[in-house]
Each structure stands twice: as structure tokens, then as C-alpha cells.
N, C-alpha and C positions, 0 to 999 in steps of 0.2 A: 917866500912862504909866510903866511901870515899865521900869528898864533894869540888867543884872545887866552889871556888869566883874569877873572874875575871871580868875585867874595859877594853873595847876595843876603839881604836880610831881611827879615819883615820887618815894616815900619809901623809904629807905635801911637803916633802923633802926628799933626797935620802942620806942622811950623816951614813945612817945602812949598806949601799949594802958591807960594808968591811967581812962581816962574810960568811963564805961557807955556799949555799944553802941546804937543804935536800929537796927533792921531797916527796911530798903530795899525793896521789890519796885515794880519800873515795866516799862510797855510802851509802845510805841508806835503812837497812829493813822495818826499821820503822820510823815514822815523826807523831808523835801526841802531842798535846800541853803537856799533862804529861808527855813525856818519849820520849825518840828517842834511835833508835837501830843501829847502823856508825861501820860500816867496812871499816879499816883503810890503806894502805901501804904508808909504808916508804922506800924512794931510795936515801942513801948516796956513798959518790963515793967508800964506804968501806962496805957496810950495806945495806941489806934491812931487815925490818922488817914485820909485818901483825900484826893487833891489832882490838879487838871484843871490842865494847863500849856501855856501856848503861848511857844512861843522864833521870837524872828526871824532872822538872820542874822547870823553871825559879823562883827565888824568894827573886826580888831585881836583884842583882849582883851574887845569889848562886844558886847552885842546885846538887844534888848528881851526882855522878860517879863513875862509876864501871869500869875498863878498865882490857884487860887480852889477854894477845899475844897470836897469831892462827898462825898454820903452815903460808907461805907466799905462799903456791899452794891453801890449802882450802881460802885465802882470793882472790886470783885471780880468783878463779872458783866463789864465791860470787859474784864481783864487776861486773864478766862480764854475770852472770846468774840469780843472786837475785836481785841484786840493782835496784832503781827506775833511770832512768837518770835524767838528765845528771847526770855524777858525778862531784864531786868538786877535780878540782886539782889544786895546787899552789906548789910556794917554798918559803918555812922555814927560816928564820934566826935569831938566837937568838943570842938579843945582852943586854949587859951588861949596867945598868944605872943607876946610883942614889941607887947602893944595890939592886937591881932587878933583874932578867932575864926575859927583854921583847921579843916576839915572831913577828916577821913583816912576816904576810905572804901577798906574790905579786901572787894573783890569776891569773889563764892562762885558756885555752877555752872559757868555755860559761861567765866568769867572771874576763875576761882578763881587764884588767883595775882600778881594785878594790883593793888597798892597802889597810893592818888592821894592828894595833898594838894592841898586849893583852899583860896585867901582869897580873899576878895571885896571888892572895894576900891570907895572912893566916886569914886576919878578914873584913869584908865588910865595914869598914869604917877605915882600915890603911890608914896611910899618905902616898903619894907619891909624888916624884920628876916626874912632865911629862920632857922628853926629847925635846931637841928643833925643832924635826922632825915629832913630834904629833899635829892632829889640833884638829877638834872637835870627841867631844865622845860622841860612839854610843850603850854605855852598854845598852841603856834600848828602842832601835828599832830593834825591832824582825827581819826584812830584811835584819839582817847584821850576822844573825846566818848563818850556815854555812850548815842546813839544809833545810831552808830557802834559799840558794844561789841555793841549787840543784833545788828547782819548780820552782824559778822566781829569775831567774841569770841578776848578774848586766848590761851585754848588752844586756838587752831586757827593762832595767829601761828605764823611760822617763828623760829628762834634769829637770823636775820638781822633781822628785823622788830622785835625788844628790845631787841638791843645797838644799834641806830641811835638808842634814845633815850636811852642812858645814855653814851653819847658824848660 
């Protein structure tokens, strides 16, 4: 049984951008409060991948995960035939901090504009060092999942809906 805990934040400053990016593209079969079902590709300048995910339910900072790589044709034929849109795409950089590998994805289309840092932590209440490049944390506002980005993407937010998280 796989179970993912992670702590997300908006990032403040741009002192990460030194790490090669990986390209993002996912969609979703499914979006329900218990469960979501994310078809995944990844585009390195060496690599692509495709990856089937299942997420259970928010609770707290955890929630199960099931992840399992898919040919990278059957997840193209998905994203551009099953998926709800938009899809979410960004680029990846993981960078190194405090003993961590934190994740900065710089979202692009319908969510261009939206920086997030995640770590993933092995206990929901590990200690962490934030980086100097983190501001406020958004682990526990549902609009900053990432399924969530796909119904009501951050440039369709109001100026009211962004400063509530940087608050």
C-alpha cells in the first residue's frame, strides 16, 4: 500500500530555477473527493515517461497512492481522448534542501502563473527546514491540488482568491 504525506507552499523567489526542468502534462479520469484517477506524462530532455495514478482522500497532509507506468502512446491517446480538460501542465525541478528533495513546479496554460513547492515527508508531523524561497503554506486549501487546478485553473482565480493565501 503506498501512502504519499506531503506539505505544499507557494514559492516567493526564484533562487531553485538552477535545476533542469522536466515537463509535466496530466489529466484526469476521475476528480471525486475520495479518490482521483491522473494520467500522467513526463518529458525530459533524455526521457519520457507515462504513468496511471490513483489518490484516495485527503487526510490531514496524507492520503494513499497507487502509481504504475503506462506505455507513453496509451497515455497520449488518454490525455487527448479520456481526460476532462484542461489538463495541467508545468515544469518540475527538484531541488535539494535541508535533507529533503523538494519539488517547485512553475505551472504553464490555463495556470501559468502559479508556483508550488512540495516535500514529501515520511511522517505527517516530521520536522523541516522551509527554504528561503517558500512563503506561505497551502497543504490544507483544496484549490491548490492539482485536480483541482484542472476545473478552476489559477488564471480564472479572482485577485481575492491569491492574496487569501499569501496571507
Amino acid at each position: 500500500m503506498g501512502q504519499e504525506i506531503e506539505r505544499k507552499f507557494l514559492v516567493v523567489s526564484d533562487e531553485w530555477r538552477a535545476a533542469q526542468p522536466v515537463r509535466y502534462r496530466q489529466g484526469y479520469l476521475c476528480r471525486k473527493a475520495q479518490s482521483t484517477l491522473r494520467v500522467r506524462m513526463t518529458e525530459s530532455a533524455t526521457r519520457r515517461q507515462a504513468f496511471f495514478t490513483v489518490k484516495g482522500m485527503m487526510l490531514g497532509i496524507s492520503r494513499l497512492e497507487y502509481e504504475y507506468e503506462i506505455p507513453v502512446d496509451d497515455a497520449e491517446a488518454m490525455l487527448a481522448v479520456l481526460c476532462e480538460g484542461p489538463l495541467v501542465e508545468k515544469d518540475r525541478r527538484r531541488v535539494e534542501y535541508g535533507g529533503l528533495v523538494w519539488e517547485v513546479d512553475e505551472f504553464l496554460g490555463d495556470n501559468a502563473g502559479l508556483i508550488l513547492a512540495e516535500v514529501e515527508l515520511s511522517a505527517p508531523d516530521q520536522a523541516i527546514e522551509l527554504p528561503p524561497w517558500v512563503g506561505s503554506e497551502v497543504s490544507h486549501l483544496p484549490r491548490y491540488y492539482n485536480a483541482n487546478l484542472s476545473v478552476y485553473p489559477y488564471t480564472q482565480w479572482m485577485e481575492e482568491e491569491r492574496m487569501m493565501s499569501d496571507a
